[in-house]
Structure formats: structure tokens, C-alpha cells
C-alpha positions as CSV (number, residue, x, y, z in Angstrom):
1,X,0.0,0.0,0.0
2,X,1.8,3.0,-1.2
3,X,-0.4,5.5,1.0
4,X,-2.7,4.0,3.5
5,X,-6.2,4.3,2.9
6,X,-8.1,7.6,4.6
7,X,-11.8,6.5,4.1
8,X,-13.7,3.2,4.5
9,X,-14.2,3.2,0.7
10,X,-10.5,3.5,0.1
11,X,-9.9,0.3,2.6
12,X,-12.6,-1.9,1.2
13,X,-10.9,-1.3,-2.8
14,X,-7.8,-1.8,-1.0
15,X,-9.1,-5.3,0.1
16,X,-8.1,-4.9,3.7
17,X,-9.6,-7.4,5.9
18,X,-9.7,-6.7,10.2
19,X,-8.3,-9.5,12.1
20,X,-9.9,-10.4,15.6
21,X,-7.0,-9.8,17.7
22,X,-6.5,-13.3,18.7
23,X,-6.0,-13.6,15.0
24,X,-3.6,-11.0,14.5
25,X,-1.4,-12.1,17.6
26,X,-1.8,-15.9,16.8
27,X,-0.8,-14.8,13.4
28,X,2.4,-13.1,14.0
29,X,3.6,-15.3,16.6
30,X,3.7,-17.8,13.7
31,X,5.4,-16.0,11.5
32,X,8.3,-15.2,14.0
33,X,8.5,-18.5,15.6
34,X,8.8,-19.9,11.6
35,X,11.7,-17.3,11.2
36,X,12.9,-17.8,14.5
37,X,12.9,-14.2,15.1
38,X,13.3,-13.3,19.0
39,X,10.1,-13.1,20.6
40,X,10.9,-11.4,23.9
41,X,13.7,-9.5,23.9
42,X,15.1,-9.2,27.7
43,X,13.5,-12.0,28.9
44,X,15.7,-14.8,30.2
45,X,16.0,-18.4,31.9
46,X,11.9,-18.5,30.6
47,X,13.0,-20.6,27.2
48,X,12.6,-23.8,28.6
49,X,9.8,-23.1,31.0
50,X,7.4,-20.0,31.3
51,X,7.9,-18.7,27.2
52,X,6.6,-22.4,25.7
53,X,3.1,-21.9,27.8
54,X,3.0,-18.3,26.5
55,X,3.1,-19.1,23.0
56,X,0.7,-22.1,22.7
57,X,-1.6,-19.5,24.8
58,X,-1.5,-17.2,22.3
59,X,-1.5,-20.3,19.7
60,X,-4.7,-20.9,20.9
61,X,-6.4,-17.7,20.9
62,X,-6.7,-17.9,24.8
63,X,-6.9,-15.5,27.7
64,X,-4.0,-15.5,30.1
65,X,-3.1,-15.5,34.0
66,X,0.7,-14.8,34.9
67,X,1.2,-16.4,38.7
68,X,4.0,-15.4,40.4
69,X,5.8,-13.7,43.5
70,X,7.2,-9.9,42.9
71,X,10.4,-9.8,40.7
72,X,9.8,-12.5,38.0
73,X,9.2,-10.3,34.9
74,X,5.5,-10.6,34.5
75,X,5.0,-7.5,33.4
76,X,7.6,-6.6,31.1
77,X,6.6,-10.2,29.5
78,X,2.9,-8.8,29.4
79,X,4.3,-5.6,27.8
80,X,6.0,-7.8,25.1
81,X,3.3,-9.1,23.9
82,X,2.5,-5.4,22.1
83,X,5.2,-6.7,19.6
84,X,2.8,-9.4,18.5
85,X,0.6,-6.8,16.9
86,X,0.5,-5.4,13.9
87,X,2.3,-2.3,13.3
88,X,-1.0,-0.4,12.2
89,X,-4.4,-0.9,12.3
90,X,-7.5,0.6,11.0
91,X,-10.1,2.3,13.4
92,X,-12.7,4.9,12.8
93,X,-11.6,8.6,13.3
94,X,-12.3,9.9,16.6
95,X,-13.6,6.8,18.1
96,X,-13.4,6.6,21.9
97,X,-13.2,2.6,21.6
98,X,-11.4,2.1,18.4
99,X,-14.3,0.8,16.7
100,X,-13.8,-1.8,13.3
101,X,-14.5,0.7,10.5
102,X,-16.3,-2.2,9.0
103,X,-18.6,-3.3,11.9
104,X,-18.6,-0.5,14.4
105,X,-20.3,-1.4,17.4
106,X,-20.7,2.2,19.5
107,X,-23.4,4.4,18.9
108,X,-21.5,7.4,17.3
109,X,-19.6,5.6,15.3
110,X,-22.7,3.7,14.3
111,X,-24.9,6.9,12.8
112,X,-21.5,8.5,11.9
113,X,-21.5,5.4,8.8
114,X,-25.2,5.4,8.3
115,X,-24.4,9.8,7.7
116,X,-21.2,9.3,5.8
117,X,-21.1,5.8,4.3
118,X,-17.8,5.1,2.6
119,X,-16.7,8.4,3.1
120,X,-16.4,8.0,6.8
121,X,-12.1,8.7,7.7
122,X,-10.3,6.7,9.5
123,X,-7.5,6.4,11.4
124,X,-4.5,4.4,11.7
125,X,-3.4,3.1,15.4
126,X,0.3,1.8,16.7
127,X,0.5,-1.3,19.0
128,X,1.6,1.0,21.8
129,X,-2.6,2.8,21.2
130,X,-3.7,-0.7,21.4
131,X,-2.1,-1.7,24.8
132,X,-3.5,-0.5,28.1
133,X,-2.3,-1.7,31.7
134,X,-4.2,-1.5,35.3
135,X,-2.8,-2.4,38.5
136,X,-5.6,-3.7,40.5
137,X,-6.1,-2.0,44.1
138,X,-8.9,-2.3,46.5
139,X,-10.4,1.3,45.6
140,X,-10.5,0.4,41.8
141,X,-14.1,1.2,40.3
142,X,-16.3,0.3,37.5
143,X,-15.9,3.6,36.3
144,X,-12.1,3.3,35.5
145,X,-12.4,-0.4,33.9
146,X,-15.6,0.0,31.9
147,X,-17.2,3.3,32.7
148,X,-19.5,5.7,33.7
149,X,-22.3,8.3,32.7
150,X,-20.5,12.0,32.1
151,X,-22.9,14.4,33.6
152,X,-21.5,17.2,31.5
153,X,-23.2,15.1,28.8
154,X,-26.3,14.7,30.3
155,X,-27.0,18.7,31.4
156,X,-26.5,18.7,27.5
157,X,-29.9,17.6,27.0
158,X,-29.4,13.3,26.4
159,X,-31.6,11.1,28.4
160,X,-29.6,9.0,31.1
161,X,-30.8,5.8,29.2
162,X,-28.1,7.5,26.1
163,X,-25.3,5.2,25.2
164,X,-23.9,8.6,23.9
165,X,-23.5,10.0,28.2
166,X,-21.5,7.3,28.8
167,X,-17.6,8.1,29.1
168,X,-15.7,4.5,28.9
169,X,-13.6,3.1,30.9
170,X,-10.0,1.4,30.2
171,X,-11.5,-2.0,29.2
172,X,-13.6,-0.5,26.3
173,X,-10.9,1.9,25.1
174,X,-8.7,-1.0,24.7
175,X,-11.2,-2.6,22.3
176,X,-9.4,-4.5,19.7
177,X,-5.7,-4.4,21.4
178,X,-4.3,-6.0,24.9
179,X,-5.7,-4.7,28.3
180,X,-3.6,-6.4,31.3
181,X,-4.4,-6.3,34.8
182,X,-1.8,-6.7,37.6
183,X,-2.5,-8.4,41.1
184,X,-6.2,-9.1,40.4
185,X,-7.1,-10.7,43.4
186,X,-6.7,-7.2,44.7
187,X,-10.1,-6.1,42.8
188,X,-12.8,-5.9,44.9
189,X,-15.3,-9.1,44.3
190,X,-18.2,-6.9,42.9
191,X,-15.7,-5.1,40.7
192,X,-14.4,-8.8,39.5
193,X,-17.8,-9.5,38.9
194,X,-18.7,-6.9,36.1
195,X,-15.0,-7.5,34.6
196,X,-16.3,-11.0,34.1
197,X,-19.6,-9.9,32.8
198,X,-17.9,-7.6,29.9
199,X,-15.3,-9.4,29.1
200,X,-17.7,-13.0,28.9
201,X,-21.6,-11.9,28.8
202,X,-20.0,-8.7,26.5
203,X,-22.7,-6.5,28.4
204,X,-23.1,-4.3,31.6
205,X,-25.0,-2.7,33.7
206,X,-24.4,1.1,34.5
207,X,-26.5,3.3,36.6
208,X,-29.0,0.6,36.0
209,X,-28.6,1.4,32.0
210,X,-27.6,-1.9,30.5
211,X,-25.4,-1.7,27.6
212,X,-24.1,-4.4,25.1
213,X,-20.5,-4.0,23.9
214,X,-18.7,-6.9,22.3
215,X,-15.7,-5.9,22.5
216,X,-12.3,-7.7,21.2
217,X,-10.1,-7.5,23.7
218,X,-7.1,-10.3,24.7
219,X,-7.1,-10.0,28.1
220,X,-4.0,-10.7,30.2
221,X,-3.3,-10.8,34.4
222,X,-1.0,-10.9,37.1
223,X,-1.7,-12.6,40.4
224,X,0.6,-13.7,43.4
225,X,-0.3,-17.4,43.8
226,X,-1.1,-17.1,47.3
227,X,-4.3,-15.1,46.5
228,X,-5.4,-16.6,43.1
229,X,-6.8,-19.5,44.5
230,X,-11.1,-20.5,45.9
231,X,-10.1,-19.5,49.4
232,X,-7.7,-16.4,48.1
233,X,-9.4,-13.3,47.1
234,X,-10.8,-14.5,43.4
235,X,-14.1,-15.1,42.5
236,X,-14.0,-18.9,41.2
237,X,-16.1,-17.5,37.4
238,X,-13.8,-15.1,36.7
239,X,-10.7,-17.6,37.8
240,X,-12.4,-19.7,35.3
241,X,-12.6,-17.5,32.5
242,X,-8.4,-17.5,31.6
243,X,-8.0,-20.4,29.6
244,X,-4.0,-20.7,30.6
245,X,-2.2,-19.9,33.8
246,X,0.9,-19.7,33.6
247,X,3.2,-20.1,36.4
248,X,6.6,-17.9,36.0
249,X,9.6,-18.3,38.4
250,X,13.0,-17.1,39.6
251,X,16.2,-17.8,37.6
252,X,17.0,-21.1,38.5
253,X,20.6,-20.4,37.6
254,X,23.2,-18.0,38.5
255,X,24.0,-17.4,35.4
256,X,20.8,-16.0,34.5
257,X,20.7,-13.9,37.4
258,X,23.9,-12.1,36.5
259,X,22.8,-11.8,33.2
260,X,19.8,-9.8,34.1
261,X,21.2,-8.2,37.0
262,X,23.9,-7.2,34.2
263,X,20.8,-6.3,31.9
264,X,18.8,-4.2,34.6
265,X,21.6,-2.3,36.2
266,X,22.1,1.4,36.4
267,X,24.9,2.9,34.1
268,X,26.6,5.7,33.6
269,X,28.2,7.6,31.1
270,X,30.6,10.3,33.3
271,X,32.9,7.4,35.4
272,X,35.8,9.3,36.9
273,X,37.5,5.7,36.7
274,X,36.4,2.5,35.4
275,X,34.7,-0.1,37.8
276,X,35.3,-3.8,37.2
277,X,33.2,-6.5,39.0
278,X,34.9,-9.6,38.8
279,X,32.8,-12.8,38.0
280,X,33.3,-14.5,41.3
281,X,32.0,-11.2,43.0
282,X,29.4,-11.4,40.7
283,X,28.6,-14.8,41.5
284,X,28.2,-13.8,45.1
285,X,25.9,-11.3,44.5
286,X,23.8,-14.1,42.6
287,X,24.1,-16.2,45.2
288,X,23.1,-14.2,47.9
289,X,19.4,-13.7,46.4
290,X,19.4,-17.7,45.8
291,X,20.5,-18.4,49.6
292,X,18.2,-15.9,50.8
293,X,15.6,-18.1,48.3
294,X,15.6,-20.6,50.6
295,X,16.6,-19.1,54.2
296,X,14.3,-20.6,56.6
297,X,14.3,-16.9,58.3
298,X,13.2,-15.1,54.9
299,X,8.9,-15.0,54.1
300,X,8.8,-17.1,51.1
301,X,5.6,-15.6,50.3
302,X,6.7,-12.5,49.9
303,X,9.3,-13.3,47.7
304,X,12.8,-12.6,47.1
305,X,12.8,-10.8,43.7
306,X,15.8,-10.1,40.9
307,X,15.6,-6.6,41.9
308,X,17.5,-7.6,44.8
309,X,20.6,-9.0,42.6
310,X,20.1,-5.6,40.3
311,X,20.6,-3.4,43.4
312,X,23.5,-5.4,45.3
313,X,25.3,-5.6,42.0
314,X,25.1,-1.7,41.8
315,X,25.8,-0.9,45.3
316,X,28.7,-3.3,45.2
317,X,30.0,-1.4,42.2
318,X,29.5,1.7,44.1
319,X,31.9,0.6,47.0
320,X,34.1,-0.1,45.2
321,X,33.9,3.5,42.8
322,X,34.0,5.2,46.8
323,X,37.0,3.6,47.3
324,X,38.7,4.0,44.1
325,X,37.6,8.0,44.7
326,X,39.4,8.1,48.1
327,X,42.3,6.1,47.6
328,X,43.5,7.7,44.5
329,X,43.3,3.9,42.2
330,X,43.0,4.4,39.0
331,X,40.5,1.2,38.8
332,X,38.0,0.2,41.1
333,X,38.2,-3.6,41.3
334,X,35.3,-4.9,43.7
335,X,36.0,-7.2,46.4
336,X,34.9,-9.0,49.5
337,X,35.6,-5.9,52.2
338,X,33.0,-3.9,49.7
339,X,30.0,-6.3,50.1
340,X,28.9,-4.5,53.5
341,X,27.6,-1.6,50.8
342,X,25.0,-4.7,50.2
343,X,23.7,-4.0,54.2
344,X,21.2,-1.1,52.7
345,X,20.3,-2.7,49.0
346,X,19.3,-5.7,50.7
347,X,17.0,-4.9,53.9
348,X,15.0,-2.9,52.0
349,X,14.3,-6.2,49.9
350,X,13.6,-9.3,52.2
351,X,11.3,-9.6,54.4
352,X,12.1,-11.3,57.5
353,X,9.2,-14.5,59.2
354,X,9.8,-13.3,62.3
355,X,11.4,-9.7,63.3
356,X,13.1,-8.6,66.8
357,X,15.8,-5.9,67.3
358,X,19.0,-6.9,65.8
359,X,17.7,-9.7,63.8
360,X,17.7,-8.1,60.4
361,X,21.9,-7.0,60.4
362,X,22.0,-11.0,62.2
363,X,21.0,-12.3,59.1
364,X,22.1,-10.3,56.5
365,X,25.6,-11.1,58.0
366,X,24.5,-14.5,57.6
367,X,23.1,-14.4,54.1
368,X,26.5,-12.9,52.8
369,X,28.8,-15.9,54.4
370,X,26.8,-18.5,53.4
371,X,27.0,-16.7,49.3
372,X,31.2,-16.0,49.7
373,X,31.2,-19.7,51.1
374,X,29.2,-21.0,48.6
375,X,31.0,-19.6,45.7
376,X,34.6,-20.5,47.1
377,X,33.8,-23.9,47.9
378,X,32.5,-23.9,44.3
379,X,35.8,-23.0,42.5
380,X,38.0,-24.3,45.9
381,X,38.9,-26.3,48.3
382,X,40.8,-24.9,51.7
383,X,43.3,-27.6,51.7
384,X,44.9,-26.4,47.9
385,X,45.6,-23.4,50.0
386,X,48.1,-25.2,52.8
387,X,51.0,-23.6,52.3
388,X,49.0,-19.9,52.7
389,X,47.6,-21.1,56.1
390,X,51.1,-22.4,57.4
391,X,52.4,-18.9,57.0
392,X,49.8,-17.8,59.4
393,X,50.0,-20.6,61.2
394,X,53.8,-19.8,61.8
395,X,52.6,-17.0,64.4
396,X,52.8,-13.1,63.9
397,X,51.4,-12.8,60.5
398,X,48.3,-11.0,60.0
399,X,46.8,-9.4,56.8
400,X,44.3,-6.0,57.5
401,X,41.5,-5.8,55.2
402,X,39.0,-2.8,54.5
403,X,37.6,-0.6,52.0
404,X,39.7,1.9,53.1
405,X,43.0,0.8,52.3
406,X,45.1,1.1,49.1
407,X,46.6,-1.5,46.9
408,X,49.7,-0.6,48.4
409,X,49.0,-1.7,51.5
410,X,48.7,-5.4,50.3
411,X,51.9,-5.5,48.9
412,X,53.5,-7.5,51.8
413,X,50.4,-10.3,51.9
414,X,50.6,-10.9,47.9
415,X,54.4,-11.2,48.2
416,X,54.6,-13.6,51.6
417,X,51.1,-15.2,50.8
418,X,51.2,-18.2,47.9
419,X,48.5,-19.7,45.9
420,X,46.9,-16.0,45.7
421,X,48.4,-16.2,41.7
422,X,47.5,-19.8,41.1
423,X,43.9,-18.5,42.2
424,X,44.0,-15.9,40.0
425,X,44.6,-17.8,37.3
426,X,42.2,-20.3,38.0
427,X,39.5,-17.8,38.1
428,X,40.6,-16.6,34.8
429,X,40.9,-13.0,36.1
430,X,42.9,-10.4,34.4
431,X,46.7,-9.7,35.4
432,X,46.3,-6.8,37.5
433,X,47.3,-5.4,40.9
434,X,43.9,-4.4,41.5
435,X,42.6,-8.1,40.5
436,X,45.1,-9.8,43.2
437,X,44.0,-7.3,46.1
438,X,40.5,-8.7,45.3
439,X,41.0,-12.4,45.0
440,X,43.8,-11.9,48.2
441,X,40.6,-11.3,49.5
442,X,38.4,-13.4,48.3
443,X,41.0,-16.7,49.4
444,X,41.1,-15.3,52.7
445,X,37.8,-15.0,53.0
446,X,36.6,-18.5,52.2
447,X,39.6,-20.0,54.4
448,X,37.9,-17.8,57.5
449,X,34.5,-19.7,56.1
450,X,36.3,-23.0,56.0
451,X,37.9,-22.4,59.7
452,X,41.4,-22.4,58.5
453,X,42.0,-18.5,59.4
454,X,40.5,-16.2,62.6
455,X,39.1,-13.0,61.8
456,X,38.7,-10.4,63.8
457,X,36.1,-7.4,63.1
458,X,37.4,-4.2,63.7
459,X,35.4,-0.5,63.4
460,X,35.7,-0.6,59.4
461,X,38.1,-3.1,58.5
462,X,38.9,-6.9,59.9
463,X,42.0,-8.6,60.3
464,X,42.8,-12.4,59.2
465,X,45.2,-14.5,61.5
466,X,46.2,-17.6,62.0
């Protein structure tokens, strides 16, 4: 089509047909999956899993619930699904509810043809016009998901019973595109009730006008699992109505996790000096959010979400930026005495089963030894590190660590201190001075872990003896 088509006439000789929606999503996904284009860009560790029960949703033209604790990409996976449409659509000009120009179905748009005919305009609407999004809350009304009568259009002189005084709501402006709800069960049950009665019976009742409006809509939902159930707080008809539920999850590897925290995190253009995380840091951040997973003392119900890794991977980088700043380095390497900048990212993010005074900072602290002991044991064991523990064990030798002291200050440890290069190397870690302060620290660390080495805390730094 050289210019798109202005009128109805002009779209009928241009032998354009309107899809359903179902249609036109079903019909894309098929084309992309037979190209084997990427469906949802920034979406990982779903391939095997979560993306499979999307796609034969959308395969077979069905509604769709997303269960799942806080942090586990359901929206940004609902909000995908815009790229599934087609990148213009026809709709009548002016239309409050993007009505077919074909077979309108409000009022105005109704007499509008019977006035004009084929001569009627149109207009042309972007996925991004056909996509709306609600977050569900307790205080949510019919007014805002299907609508209400607009007195201003009433003192205009229409009777009440006027399809034309009604102003619609987000459901009916969303007619022939997506409309997603998140955290459903929040709706009150007398709200779920007339969303289940537009979006099944295609009519509803306001101020006691009743008014039919079959509208196209795919409708898509979030939920918690806890609530979406017949004792939760979800009416078992509307439950019903979904044809797949789909049940997404955490990254079930660390790799994944890095790679989105790697995805999610803040950047900047204006670094004074750069920042390097190495991988086993990395890995520690990961596995701190897949410890606290399964930490007896952490609610499970609320969730531990990936915006936990996002923000301890930033913070961490942070540190170690402060302490690049202060100390005059000319790279900030992160290491083990910067993971107490992951104190703040982190209580903000769990919530604890039970909570007295001091219990938080307990186990936090406990959180981050378990993660460094974790990921040493995992590339390590203590006793390939004998002849580093004899020279403590020798008496008198002590190494200082904090985020306060400069590269310099290590120089002694890395020279008296062996197996800190054979580490290095092993954790395939650049040939730096900066690198071997970090994984100095990072040895001596997981020795402490593996009682091999004391530690004592002090006010900002600790000290590792034999």
C-alpha cells in the first residue's frame, strides 16, 4: 500500500480485511517462531519453561493469568506481547473505543456510517494505542475499567438511558488491542464481577442502563499465587474465565541472574574511573538472592525478587567507585571488604518471618557468608591453599583488610602469601594489581569460612590471623 487508505471506501478497494485480535497475535507469533525471530527481547532463563506456555496461549487464541511472586518479569513479559501486533491498524476517526470501521459497534460511530457511508475517515493506530495496563487495588471502580455516565453530557440535554452519556472506561478503550491487569485478586469481588460480565456476557449494567459492547479484547493478568486460588481473594467465574495460567519463576541459575542483573543495572556515562566486578563477585551477588531463596528466616511468600541481585550488583559497584575515589586507584576492582555496601540494598528487599531488634543485620551477615562460602567452595577447596595457612600458622602474620586501604598496602600479603596467583589464574581473572587485592581477599575469606583463618572485626576493616 503505497499510502494508507483515509476513508472506508478507500480500505474496502484496498481489500483490507480486520483480524480479531486473537488472530492477528496468533498470526504473527507464527510467523516469527517460523523465522525464528526473538520473541521477547530481555526476557531470560523463561526458554525452557514460562515462554513455551505463552506461546501455545497465544497459539490458541486464549486469555491469560501470569502467577507469580514480585520480581519474576511478568510485566515486562505482558508488555511484550504489544510486539505481537500489527504495526498499524484501522479504526474509525475519533472513536473513543477504536471501533472496526467495517462493523462498528458504538453508537457514534454507528450513525457516523449510516451519515457518511464510505466516506467516513479513518484512522491508523500503533500497538503502543492498542495496549493498556491496570494495577488492580482495592479502591478500583467500574468507572475506571468500563465506565460511567458523564454528567457534563447529560446537562447537554441526552436522556440518562443515552449510550452517547456514557464516558468508557480502560476495558472498552482498549477494544481490539491488549488490556492487562496486575495483582487481580486485589479487585474488589463486585468489581471482578462486572469484569467477568464484559469481558464473557459482552454487556453491563451502568447506573442501571444496560449496555451491550462486544468488545475484542485479549485480556491478560498478574496474580501472586497465594491469593489466586477458591479460598484467596478471586471469585472462582472469573478464575475460570483464563484459559492458561501460567506459572513464572526465579532464575533457576546463576548465570541468568547475573545476566539480568547485568541487563537491569544502572549505568553511567561520566565514570571518573572504570569499575570492574569480577565474576566471582558477581557470582556472590547471585548467590546471595538464591540463599536468601531458601533461608528458613526469609517469608517465602513475599518473595525474594531479581531486583534484589540488580541493586546489590550496583551498590557493590558503588563501593568499590568510593573507594577508588578516596584512595586515588585508577581502577575500582570490587571485592569482598565492599560487600557491607550490600547491608542497605538488601534490607529494604527481604522480608524477614519473624522480626526482633538486631535480627535483620543477624541475618544479612548470615546471608553474605553462606554466598562468599558458597562460591569459594564452588571454585575451591581450603586444603589447595596449605601452604597460605602455614604462614599464618607460623605465628605473627596478619593481613588488614577494609575498604579503606590502598593497593599498596597489600603488597606484603601478595608477596609472603602463595597460591593467591594460582587463584587468580584459575579464576581466569585479568593480570592486575587491583585483581590480586580482590581475590587476596576473596581466598582469605573463604579460608575464614572454612575455619582455617580467625578473623577479627574491627570499626571498618577486619584482620585475618592464623
Amino acid at each position: 500500500m503505497s499510502q494508507a487508505p483515509s476513508t472506508i471506501g478507500e480500505l474496502r478497494r484496498a481489500e483490507y480485511r480486520v483480524l480479531p485480535v486473537r488472530t492477528e497475535l496468533r498470526r504473527n507469533l507464527i510467523r516469527k517462531l517460523s523465522n525464528n525471530e526473538e520473541l521477547f527481547a530481555g526476557i531470560r532463563g523463561y526458554d525452557d519453561s514460562v515462554l513455551p506456555q505463552i506461546e501455545n496461549a497465544i497459539l490458541a487464541g486464549q486469555d491469560m493469568v501470569l502467577l507469580g511472586e514480585r520480581g519474576q518479569a511478568k510485566s515486562r513479559l505482558i508488555r511484550s506481547l504489544v510486539t505481537l501486533l500489527d504495526d498499524a491498524v484501522p479504526a474509525i476517526a475519533g472513536c473513543e473505543i477504536n471501533d472496526d470501521p467495517y462493523e462498528p459497534i458504538c453508537r457514534r460511530c454507528r450513525d457516523l456510517v449510516v451519515e457518511h457511508g464510505d466516506a467516513t475517515e479513518i484512522a491508523w493506530l500503533s500497538p503502543e494505542q492498542r495496549y493498556s495496563e491496570k494495577l488492580a487495588t482495592p479502591d478500583t471502580s467500574i468507572a475506571d475499567l468500563i465506565g460511567e455516565v458523564d454528567p457534563i453530557r447529560v446537562a447537554e440535554g441526552r436522556y440518562l438511558s443515552d449510550e452517547l452519556t456514557i464516558h468508557y472506561g480502560l476495558i472498552p478503550r482498549t477494544n481490539r488491542g491488549i488490556f492487562a491487569i496486575n495483582e487481580l485478586p486485589d479487585l474488589a469481588e463486585r468489581i471482578q464481577v462486572g469484569l467477568l460480565n464484559i469481558i464473557e456476557e459482552r454487556d453491563v449494567q451502568i447506573r442501571g442502563y444496560r449496555l451491550r459492547l462486544p468488545l475484542d479484547v485479549f485480556v491478560v493478568a498478574t496474580a501472586n499465587p497465594e491469593d489466586y486460588t477458591n479460598r484467596g481473594r478471586i471469585i472462582t467465574p472469573l478464575k475460570d474465565r483464563f484459559g492458561a495460567q501460567v506459572r513464572t519463576h526465579y532464575p533457576r541459575t546463576l548465570d541468568d541472574e547475573i545476566a539480568i542483573a547485568e541487563q537491569e543495572r544502572m549505568t553511567f556515562d561520566d565514570m571518573p574511573v572504570p569499575v570492574i566486578v569480577p565474576a566471582f563477585m558477581q557470582e556472590i551477588v547471585a548467590e546471595l538472592s538464591h540463599v536468601a531463596r531458601r533461608h528458613p528466616q526469609v517469608n517465602q511468600r513475599s518473595g525474594v525478587s531479581v531486583r534484589l541481585t540488580t541493586a546489590n550488583y550496583e551498590n557493590l559497584a558503588a563501593g568499590a567507585l568510593r573507594r577508588a575515589l578516596r584512595t586515588g586507584e585508577r581502577e575500582a576492582v570490587a571485592r569482598i571488604s565492599d560487600l557491607p555496601a550490600l547491608m542497605s540494598s538488601t534490607a529494604g528487599k527481604i522480608e524477614l518471618e519473624t522480626w526482633e531488634d538486631g535480627d535483620d543485620g543477624a541475618v544479612l551477615e548470615k546471608l553474605v557468608r553462606t554466598a562468599c562460602n558458597n562460591v569459594f567452595r564452588r571454585h575451591f577447596t581450603v586444603q589447595e591453599f596449605s601452604d597460605l595457612v602455614q604462614r599464618f600458622d607460623r605465628g605473627g602474620f596478619t593481613v588488614e583488610v577494609g575498604d579503606q586501604h590502598t593497593i599498596a598496602h597489600y603488597a606484603q600479603a601478595l608477596t609472603e602469601l602463595g597460591g593467591v596467583e594460582r587463584a587468580r589464574q584459575r579464576l581466569g581473572e585479568p593480570d592486575t594489581d587491583a585483581m590480586r587485592v580482590a581475590v587476596l581477599e576473596f581466598v582469605l575469606e573463604g579460608l575464614h569460612l572454612g575455619k582455617r583463618l580467625n578473623k577479627t572485626a574491627l570499626d571498618g576493616s577486619a584482620v585475618y590471623g592464623g
